[in-house]
N, C-alpha and C positions, 0 to 999 in steps of 0.2 A: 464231514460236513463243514463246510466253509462258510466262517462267518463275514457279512455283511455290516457294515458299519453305518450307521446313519450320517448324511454328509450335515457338517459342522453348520449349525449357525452363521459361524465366523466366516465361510465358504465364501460368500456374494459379497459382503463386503470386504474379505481378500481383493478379492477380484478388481471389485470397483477400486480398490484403491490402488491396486496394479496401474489399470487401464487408466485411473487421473494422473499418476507418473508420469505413465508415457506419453500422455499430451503435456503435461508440463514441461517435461525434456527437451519433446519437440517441439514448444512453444517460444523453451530457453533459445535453441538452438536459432531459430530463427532468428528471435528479437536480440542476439548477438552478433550476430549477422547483420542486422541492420542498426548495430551498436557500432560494427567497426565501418561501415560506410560512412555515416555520420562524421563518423573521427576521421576520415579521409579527407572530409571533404570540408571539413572543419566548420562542422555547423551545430555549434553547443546547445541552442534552445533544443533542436531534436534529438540530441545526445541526452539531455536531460530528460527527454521524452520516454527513450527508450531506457536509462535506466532505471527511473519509475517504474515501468513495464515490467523490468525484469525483476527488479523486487515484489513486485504484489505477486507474481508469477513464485517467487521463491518462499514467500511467505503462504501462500498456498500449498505450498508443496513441504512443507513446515521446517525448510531450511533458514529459522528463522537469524540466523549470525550474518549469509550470507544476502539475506534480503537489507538485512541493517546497514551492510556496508554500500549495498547499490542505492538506497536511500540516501546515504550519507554525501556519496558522490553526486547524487543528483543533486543535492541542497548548494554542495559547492558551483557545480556546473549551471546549473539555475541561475544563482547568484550570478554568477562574473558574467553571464547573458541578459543578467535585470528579464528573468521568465518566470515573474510574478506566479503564476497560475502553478508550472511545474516546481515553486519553490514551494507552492502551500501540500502541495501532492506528496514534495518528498517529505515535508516536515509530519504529514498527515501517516505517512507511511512510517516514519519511524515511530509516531507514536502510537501505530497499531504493534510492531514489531515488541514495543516492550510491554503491550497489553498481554500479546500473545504469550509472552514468558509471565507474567502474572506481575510484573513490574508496574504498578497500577501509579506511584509516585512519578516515577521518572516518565510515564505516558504524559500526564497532562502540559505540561509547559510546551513540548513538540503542536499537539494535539490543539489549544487554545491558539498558538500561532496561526495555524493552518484556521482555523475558523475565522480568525482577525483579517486573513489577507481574504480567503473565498468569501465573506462576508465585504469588505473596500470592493473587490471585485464584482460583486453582485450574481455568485457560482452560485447555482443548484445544489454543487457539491456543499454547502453549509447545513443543509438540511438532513442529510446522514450522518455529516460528522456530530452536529447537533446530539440525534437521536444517541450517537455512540457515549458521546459524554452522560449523558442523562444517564443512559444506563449502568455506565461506571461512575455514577456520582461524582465524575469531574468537570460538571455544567458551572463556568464561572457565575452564574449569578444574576449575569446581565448580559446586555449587548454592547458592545461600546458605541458614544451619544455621535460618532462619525461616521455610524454604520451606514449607508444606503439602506432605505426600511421596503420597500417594496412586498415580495412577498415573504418577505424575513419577518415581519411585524407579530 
């Protein structure tokens, strides 16, 4: 008599977490791809774009050392392009990178950056990073008194 095993619980989300792999790989691939075009053609604000990219992509995929380091590069390359916007992204990303290791000190100073510039900017993106502080009790407190208030208020 042959026994029959009931399939795992763990079974579907194997799976799904298989098949998020493979789109994240193939995601890498891509936006590496158009990592090294950038760099051909020597155009840093979109280099910075695509390293952003490939960090949240990495950190997704919970390689989070090598999301850290595509962040870190983007902050540089942001920088020396004065790309306001992808400097708050990369700063925003690394300060998720060390939420994700449970580094909850060394998130915030990245993390408050990144709101200071998308808040000067007048981003959408304030209002997530926002929510995220709140929820790790790293909400400075206030806003700063140079903020544009619109719908930040």
């Amino acid at each position: 008599m042959s026994q029959h095993r009931q399939p795992s619980r763990r079974s579907p989300r194997l799976a799904a977490i298989r098949q998020a792999t493979a789109e994240y790989t193939q995601a890498a691939e891509y936006l590496a791809a158009a990592l090294e075009l950038c760099r051909s053609v020597n155009d840093p604000s979109y280099e910075a774009v695509f390293l952003n990219d490939m960090g949240q992509v990495s950190l997704q995929s919970d390689a989070t050392q090598q999301a850290l380091s595509y962040h870190q590069q983007a902050r540089q390359v942001a920088a020396s392009a004065a790309a306001e916007y992808e400097q708050a992204r990369a700063l925003e990303g690394i300060g998720r990178c060390h939420l994700h290791n449970g580094q909850t000190d060394q998130a915030a100073a990245p993390l408050r950056e990144a709101l200071t510039i998308y808040h000067r900017l007048s981003s959408p993106a304030s209002t997530q990073l926002e929510r995220t502080l709140r929820e790790h009790d790293l909400w400075p407190g206030h806003i700063p008194a140079d903020t544009p208030r619109g719908h930040y208020a």
